[in-house]
NUVEX-469908 format. One record per residue: residue in one letter; x, y, z of N, C-alpha, C in turn. Coordinates in nm, 4 decimals. Layout:
! residues N
[pt 'A'; [X; Y; Z]; [X; Y; Z]; [X; Y; Z]],
...
***
This chain:
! residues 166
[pt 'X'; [11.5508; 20.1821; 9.9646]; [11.4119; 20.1545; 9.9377]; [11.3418; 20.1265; 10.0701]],
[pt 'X'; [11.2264; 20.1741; 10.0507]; [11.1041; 20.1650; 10.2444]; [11.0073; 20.0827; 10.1161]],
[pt 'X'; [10.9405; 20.0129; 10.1981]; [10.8512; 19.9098; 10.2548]; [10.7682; 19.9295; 10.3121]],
[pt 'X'; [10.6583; 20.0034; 10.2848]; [10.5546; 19.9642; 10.3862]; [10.4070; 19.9787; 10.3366]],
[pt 'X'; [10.3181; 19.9591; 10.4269]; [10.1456; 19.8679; 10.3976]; [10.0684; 19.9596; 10.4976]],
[pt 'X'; [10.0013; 20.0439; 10.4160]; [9.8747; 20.1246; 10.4873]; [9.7849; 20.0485; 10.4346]],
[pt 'X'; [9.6751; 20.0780; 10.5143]; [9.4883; 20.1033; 10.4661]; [9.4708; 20.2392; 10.4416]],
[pt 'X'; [9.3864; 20.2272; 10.3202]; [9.3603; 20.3623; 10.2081]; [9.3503; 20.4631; 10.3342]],
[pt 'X'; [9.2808; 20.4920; 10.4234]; [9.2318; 20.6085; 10.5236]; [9.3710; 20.6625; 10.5567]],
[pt 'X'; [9.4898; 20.6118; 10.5644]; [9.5725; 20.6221; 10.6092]; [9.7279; 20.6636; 10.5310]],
[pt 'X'; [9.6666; 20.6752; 10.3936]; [9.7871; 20.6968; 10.2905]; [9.7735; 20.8562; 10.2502]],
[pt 'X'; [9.8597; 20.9030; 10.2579]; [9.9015; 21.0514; 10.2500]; [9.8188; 21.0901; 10.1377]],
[pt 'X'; [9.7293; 21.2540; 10.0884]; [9.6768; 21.2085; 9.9482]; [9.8055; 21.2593; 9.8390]],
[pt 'X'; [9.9494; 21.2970; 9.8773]; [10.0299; 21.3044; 9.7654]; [10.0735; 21.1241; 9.7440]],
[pt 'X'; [10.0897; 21.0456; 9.8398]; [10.1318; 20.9206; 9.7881]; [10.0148; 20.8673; 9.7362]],
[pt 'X'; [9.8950; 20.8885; 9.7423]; [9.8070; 20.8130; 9.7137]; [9.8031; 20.8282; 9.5188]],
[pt 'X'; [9.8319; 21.0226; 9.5180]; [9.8436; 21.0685; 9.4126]; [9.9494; 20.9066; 9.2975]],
[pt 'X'; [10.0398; 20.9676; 9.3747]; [10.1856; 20.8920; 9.3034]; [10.1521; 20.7113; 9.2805]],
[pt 'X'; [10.0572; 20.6914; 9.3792]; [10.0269; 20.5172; 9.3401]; [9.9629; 20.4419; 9.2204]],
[pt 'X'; [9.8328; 20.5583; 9.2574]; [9.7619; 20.5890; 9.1203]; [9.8033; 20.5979; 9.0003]],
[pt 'X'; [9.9197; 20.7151; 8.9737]; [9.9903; 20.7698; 8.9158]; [10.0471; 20.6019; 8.8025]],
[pt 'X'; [10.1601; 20.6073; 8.9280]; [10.1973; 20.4828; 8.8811]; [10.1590; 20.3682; 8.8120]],
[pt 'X'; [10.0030; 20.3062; 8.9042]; [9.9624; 20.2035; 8.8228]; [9.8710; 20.2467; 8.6779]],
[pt 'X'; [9.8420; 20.3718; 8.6992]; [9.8296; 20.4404; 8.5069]; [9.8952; 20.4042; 8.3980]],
[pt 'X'; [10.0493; 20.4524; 8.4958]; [10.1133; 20.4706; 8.3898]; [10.1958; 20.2848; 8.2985]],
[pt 'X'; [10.1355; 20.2224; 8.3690]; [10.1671; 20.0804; 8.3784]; [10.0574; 20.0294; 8.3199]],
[pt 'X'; [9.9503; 19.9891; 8.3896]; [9.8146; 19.9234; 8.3258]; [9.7711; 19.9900; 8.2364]],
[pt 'X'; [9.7477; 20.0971; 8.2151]; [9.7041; 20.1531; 8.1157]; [9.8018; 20.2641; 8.0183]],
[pt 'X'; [9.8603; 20.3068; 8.0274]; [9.9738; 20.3707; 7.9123]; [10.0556; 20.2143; 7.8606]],
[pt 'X'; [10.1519; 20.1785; 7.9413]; [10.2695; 20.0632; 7.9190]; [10.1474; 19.9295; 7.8755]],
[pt 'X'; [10.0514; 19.8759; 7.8867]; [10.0502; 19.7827; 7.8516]; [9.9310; 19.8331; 7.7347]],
[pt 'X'; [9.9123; 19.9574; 7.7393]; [9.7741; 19.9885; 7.6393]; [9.6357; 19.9091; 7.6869]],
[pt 'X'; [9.5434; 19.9552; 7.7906]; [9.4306; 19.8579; 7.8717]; [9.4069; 19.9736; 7.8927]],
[pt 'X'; [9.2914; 20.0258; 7.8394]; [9.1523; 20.0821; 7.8856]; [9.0729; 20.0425; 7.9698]],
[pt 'X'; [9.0947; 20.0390; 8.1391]; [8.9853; 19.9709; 8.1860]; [8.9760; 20.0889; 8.3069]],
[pt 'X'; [8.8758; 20.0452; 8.4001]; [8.8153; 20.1291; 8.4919]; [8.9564; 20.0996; 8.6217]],
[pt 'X'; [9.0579; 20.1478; 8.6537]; [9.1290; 20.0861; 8.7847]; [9.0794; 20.1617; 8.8888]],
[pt 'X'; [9.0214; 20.2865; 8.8781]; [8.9254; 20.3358; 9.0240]; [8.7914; 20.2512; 9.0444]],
[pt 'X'; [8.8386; 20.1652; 9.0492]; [8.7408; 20.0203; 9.0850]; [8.6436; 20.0128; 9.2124]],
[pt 'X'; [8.6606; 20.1482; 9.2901]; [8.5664; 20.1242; 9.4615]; [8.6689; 20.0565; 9.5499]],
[pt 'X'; [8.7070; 19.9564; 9.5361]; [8.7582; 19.8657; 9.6112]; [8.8972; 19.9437; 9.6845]],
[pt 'X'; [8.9747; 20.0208; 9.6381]; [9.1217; 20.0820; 9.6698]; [9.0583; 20.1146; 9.8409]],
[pt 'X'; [8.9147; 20.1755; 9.8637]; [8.9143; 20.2259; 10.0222]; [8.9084; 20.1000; 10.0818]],
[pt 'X'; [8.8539; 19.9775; 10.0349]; [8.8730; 19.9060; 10.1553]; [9.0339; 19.8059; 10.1690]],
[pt 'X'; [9.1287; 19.8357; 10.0670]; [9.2184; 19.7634; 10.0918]; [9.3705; 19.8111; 10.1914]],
[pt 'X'; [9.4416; 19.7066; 10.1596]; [9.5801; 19.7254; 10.2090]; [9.7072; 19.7809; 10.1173]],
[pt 'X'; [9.7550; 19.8806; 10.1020]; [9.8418; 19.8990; 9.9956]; [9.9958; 19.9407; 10.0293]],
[pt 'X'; [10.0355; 19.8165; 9.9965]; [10.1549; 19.7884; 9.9767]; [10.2615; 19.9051; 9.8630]],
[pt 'X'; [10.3527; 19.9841; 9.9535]; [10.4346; 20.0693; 9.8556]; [10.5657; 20.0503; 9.8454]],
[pt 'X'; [10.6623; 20.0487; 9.7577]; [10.7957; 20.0714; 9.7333]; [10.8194; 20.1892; 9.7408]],
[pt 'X'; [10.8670; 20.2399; 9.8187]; [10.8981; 20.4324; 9.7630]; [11.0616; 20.4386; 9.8165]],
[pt 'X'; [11.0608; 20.5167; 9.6900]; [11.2503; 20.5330; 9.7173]; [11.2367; 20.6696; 9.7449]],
[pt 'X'; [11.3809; 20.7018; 9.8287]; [11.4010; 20.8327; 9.8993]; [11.4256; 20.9344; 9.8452]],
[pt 'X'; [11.3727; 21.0508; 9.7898]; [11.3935; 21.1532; 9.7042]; [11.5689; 21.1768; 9.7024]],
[pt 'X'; [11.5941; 21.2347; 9.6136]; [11.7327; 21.2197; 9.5621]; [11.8678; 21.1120; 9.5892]],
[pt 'X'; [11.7719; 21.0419; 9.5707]; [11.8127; 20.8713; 9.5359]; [11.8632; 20.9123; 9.3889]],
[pt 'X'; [12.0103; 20.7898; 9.3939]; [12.0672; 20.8149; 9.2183]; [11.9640; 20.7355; 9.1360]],
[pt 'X'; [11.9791; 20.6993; 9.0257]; [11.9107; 20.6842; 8.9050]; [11.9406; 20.7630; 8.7713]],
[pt 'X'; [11.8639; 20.7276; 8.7014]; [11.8430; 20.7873; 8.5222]; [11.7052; 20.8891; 8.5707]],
[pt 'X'; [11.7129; 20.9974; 8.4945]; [11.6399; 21.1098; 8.4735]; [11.5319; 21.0776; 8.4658]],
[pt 'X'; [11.5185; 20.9793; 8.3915]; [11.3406; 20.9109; 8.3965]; [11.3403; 20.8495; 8.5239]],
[pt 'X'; [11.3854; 20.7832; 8.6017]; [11.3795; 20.7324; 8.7008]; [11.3263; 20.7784; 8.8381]],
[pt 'X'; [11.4058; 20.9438; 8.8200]; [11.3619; 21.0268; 8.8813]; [11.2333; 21.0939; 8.9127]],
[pt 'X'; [11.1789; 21.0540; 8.8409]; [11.0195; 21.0924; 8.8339]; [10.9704; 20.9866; 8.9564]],
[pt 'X'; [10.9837; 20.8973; 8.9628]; [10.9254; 20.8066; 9.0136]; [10.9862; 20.8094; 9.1766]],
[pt 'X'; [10.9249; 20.8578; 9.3610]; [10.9352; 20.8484; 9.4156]; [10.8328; 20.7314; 9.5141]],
[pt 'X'; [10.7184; 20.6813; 9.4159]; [10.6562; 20.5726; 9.4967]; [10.6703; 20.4642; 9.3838]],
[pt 'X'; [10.7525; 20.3743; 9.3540]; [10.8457; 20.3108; 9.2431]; [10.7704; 20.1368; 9.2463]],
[pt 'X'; [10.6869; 20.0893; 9.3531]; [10.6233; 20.0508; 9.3214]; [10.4991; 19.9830; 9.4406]],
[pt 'X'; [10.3848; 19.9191; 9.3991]; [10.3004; 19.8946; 9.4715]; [10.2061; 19.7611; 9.4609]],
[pt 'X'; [10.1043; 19.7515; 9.5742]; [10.0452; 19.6306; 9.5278]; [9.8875; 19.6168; 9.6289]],
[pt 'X'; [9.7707; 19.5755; 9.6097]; [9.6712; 19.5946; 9.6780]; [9.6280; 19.4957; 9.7368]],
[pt 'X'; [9.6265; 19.4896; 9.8776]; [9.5394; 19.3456; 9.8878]; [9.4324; 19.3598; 9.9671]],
[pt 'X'; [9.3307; 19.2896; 9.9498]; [9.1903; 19.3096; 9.9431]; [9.1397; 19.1747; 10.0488]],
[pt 'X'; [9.0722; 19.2412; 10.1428]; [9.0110; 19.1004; 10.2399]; [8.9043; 19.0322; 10.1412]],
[pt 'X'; [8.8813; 18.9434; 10.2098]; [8.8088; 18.8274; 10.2034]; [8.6528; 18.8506; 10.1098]],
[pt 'X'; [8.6005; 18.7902; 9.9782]; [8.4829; 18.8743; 9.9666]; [8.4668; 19.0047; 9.8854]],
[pt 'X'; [8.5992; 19.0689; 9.8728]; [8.5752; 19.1456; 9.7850]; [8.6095; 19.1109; 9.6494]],
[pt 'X'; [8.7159; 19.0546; 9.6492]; [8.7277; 19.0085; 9.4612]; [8.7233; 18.8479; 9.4371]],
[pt 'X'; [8.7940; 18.8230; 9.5883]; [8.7699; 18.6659; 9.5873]; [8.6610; 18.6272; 9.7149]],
[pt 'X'; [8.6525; 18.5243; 9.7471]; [8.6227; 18.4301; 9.9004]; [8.7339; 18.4517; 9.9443]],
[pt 'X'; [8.8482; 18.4479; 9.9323]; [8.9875; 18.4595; 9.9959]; [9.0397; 18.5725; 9.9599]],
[pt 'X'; [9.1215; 18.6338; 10.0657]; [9.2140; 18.7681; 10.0743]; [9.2911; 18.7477; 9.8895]],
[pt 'X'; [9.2955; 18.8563; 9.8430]; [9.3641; 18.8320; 9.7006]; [9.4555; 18.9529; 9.7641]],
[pt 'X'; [9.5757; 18.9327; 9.6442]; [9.6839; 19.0220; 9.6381]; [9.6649; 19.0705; 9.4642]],
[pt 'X'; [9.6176; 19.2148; 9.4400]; [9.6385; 19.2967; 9.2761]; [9.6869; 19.4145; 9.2664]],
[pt 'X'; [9.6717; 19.4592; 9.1638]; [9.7006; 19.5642; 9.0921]; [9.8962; 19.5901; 9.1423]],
[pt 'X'; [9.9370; 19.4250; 9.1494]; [10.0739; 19.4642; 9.1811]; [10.1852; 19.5395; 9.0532]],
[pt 'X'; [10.2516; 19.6394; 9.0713]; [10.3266; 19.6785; 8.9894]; [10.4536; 19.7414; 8.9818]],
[pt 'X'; [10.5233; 19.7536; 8.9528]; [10.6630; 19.8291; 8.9581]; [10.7290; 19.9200; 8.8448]],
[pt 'X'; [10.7782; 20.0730; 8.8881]; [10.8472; 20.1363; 8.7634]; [10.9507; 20.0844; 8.6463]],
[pt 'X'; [10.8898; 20.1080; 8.5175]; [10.9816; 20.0265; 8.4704]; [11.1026; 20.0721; 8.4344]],
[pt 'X'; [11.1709; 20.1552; 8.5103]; [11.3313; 20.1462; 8.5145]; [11.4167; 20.0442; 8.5948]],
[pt 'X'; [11.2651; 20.0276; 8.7414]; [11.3325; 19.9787; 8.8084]; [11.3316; 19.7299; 8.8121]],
[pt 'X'; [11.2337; 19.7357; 8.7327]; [11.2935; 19.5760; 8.6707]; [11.3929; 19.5451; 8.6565]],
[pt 'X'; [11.4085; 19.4633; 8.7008]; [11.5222; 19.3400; 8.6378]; [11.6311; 19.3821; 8.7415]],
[pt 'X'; [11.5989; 19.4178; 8.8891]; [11.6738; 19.4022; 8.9577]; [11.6394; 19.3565; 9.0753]],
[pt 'X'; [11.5697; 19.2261; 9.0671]; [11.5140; 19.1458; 9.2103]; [11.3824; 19.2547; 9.2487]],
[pt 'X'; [11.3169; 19.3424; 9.2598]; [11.2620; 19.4730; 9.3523]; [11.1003; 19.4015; 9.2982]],
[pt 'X'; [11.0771; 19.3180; 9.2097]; [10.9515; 19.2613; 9.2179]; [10.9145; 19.1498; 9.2721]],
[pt 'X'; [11.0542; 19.0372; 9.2947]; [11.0550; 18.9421; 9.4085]; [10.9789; 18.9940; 9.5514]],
[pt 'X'; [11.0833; 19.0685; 9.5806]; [11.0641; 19.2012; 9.6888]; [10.9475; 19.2263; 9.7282]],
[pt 'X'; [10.8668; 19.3235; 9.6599]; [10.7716; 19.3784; 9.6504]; [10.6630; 19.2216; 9.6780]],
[pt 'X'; [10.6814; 19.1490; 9.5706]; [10.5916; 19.0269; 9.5829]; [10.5932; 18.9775; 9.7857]],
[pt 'X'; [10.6874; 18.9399; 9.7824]; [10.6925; 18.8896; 9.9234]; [10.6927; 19.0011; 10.0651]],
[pt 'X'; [10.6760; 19.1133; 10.0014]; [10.6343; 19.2345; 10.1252]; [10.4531; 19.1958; 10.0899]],
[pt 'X'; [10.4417; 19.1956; 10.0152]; [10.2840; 19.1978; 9.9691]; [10.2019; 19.0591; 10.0948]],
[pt 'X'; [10.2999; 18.9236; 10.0271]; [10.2747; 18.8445; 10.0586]; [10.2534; 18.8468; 10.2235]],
[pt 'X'; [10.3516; 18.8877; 10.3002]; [10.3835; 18.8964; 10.4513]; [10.2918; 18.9771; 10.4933]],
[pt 'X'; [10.2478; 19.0991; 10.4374]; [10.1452; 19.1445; 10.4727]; [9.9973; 19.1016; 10.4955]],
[pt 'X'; [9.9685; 19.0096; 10.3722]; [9.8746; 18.9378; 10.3802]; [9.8533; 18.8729; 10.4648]],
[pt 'X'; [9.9521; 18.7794; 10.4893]; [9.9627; 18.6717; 10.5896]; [9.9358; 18.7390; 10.7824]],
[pt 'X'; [9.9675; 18.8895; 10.7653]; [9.9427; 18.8979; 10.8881]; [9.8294; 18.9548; 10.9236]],
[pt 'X'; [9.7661; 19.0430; 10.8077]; [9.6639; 19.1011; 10.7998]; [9.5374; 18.9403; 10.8266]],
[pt 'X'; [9.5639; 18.8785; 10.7362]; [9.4635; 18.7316; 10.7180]; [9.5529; 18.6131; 10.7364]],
[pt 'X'; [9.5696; 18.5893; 10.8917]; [9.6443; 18.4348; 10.9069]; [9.5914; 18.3191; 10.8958]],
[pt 'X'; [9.6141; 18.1771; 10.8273]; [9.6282; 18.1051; 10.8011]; [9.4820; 18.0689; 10.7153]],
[pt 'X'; [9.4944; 18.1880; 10.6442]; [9.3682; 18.2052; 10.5370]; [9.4462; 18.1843; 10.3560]],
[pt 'X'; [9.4047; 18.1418; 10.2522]; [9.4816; 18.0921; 10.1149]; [9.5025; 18.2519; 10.0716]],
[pt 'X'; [9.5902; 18.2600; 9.9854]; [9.5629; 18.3970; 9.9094]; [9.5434; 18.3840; 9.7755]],
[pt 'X'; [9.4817; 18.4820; 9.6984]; [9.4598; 18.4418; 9.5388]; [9.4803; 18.5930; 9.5213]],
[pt 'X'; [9.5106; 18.5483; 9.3742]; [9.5442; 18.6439; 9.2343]; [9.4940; 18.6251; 9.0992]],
[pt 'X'; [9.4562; 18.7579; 9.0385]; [9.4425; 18.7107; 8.9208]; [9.5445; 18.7744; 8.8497]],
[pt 'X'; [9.6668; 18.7023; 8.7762]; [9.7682; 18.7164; 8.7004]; [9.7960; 18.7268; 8.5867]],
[pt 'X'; [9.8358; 18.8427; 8.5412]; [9.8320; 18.8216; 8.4097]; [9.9073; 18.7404; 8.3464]],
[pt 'X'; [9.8652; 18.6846; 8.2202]; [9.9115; 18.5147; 8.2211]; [10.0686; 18.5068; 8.2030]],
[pt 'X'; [10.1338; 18.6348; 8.1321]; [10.2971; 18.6395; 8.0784]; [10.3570; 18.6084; 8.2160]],
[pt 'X'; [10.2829; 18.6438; 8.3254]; [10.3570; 18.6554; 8.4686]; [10.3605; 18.5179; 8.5359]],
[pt 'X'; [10.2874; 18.4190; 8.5050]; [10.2571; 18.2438; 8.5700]; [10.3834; 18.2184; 8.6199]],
[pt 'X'; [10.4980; 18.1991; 8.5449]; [10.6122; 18.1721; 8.6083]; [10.6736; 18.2459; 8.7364]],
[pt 'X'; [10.6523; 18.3000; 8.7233]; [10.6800; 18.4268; 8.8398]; [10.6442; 18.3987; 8.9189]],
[pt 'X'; [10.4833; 18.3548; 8.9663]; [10.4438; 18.3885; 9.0813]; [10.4231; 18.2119; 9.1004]],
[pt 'X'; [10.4382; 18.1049; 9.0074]; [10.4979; 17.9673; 9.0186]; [10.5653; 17.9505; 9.1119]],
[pt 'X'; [10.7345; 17.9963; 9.0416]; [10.8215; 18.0361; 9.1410]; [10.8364; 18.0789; 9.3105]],
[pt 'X'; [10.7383; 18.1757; 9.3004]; [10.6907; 18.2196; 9.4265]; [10.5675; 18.1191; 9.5325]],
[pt 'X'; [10.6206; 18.0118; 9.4519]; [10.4916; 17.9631; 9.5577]; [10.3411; 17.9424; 9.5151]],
[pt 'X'; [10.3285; 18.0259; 9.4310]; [10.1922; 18.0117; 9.3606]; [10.1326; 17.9468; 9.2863]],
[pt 'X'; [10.0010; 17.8466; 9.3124]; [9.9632; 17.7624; 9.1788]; [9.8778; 17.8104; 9.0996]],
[pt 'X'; [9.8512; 17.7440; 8.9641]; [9.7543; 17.7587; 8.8718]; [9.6102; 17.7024; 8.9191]],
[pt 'X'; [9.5086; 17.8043; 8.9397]; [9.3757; 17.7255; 9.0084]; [9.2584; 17.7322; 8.9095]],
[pt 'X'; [9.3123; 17.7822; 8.7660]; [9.2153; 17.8545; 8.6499]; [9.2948; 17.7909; 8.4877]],
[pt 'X'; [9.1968; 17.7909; 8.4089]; [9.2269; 17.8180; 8.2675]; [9.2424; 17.9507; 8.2713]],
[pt 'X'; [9.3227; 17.9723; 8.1805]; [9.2866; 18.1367; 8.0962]; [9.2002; 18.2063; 8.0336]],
[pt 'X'; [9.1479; 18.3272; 8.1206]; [9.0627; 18.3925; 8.0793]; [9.1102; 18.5617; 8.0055]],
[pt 'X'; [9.0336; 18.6222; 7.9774]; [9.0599; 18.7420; 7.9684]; [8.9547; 18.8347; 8.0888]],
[pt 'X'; [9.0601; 18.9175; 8.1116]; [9.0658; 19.0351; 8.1818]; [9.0812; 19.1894; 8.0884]],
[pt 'X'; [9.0059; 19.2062; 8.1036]; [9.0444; 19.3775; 8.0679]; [9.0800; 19.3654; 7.9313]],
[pt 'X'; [9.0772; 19.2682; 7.8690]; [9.1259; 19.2132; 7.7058]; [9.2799; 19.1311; 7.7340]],
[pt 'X'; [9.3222; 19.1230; 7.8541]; [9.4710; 19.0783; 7.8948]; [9.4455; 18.9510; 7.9562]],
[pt 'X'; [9.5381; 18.8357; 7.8815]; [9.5129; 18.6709; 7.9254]; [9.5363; 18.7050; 8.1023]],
[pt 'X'; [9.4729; 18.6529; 8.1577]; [9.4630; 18.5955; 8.3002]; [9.4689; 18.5046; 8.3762]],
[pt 'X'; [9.5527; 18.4538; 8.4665]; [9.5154; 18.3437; 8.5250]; [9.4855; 18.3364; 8.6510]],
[pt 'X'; [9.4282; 18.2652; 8.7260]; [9.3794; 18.2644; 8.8451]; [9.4659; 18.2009; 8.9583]],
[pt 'X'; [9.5399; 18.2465; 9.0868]; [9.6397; 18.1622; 9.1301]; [9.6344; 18.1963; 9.2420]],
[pt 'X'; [9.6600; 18.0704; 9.3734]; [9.6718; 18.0351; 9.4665]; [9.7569; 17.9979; 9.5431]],
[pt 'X'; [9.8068; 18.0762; 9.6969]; [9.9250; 18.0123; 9.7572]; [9.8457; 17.9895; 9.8753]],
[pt 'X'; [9.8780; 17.8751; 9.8934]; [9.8001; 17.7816; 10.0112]; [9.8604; 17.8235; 10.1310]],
[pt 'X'; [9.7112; 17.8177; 10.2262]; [9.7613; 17.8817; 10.3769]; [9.8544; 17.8074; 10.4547]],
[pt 'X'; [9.9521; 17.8705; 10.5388]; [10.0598; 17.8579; 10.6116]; [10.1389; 17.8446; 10.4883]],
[pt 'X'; [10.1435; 17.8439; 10.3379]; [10.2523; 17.8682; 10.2277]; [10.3377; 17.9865; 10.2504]],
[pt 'X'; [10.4476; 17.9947; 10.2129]; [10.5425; 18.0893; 10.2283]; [10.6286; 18.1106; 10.1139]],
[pt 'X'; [10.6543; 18.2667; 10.0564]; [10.7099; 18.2528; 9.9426]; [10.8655; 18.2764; 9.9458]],
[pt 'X'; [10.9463; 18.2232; 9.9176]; [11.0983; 18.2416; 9.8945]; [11.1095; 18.3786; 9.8592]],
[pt 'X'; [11.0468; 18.4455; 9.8292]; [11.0747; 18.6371; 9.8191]; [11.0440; 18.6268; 9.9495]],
[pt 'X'; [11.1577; 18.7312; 10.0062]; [11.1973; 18.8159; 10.0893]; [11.2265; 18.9620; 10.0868]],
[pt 'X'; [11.0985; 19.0293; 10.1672]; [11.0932; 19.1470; 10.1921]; [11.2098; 19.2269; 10.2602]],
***
């Protein structure tokens, strides 16, 4: 698995294809959410990719998937006052084997260098709180809805560091 964090100007347009792709087939097929995710915002961010190496083993479905997973983070001002980290996601063959820890804390490190010793926020969908708890992250919101999907609002305080390792 590679690791790495362009700005939109700078992402190939077949990976850009496959990111897209991906968070479709996630936010909107897998969780059933009709919402707008070509939101404007993708040109001004940072996007974080998982991409595994073409004929990498796996399951047949698996195979489909060469940018396996991703995550956006957005300076200062555009969704929050503070740098946020969204639209994080991963293929779902590939769960439940640490690779969203992962992904979380490549996201995170990125942030941190892109925007140093600035807070980061998220808005989470709420099944996920523990997760990103875990990671360091607090609850800074009640629950709202998003997109019709509970939400919560969450914060890892600057110079914070998350126990995922990229």
């Amino acid at each position: 698995m590679e690791w790495v964090a362009m700005p939109f100007h700078a992402l190939d347009p077949a990976v850009l294809y496959r990111i897209l792709a991906l968070r479709a087939s996630i936010f909107m097929i897998e969780q059933e959410c009709l919402y707008q995710d070509l939101d404007g915002q993708d040109p001004q961010g940072l996007h974080v990719v998982g991409i595994r190496p073409w004929g990498a083993t796996g399951s047949s479905r698996a195979t489909m998937f060469d940018v396996i997973a991703t995550a956006r983070i957005l300076s200062p001002g555009t969704s929050f006052d503070d740098p946020s980290i969204g639209r994080m996601c991963l293929a779902q063959p590939f769960r439940q084997h640490g690779l969203g820890k992962t992904l979380l804390g490549f996201a995170v490190q990125t942030a941190r260098q892109a925007y140093p010793g600035l807070p980061l926020r998220m808005s989470a969908q709420a099944h996920l709180v523990n997760f990103y708890k875990a990671a360091g992250f607090q609850q800074v919101s009640e629950p709202y809805l998003e997109d019709g999907i509970p939400h919560i609002e969450m914060l890892l305080a600057p110079g914070k560091d998350t126990p995922y390792i990229a």
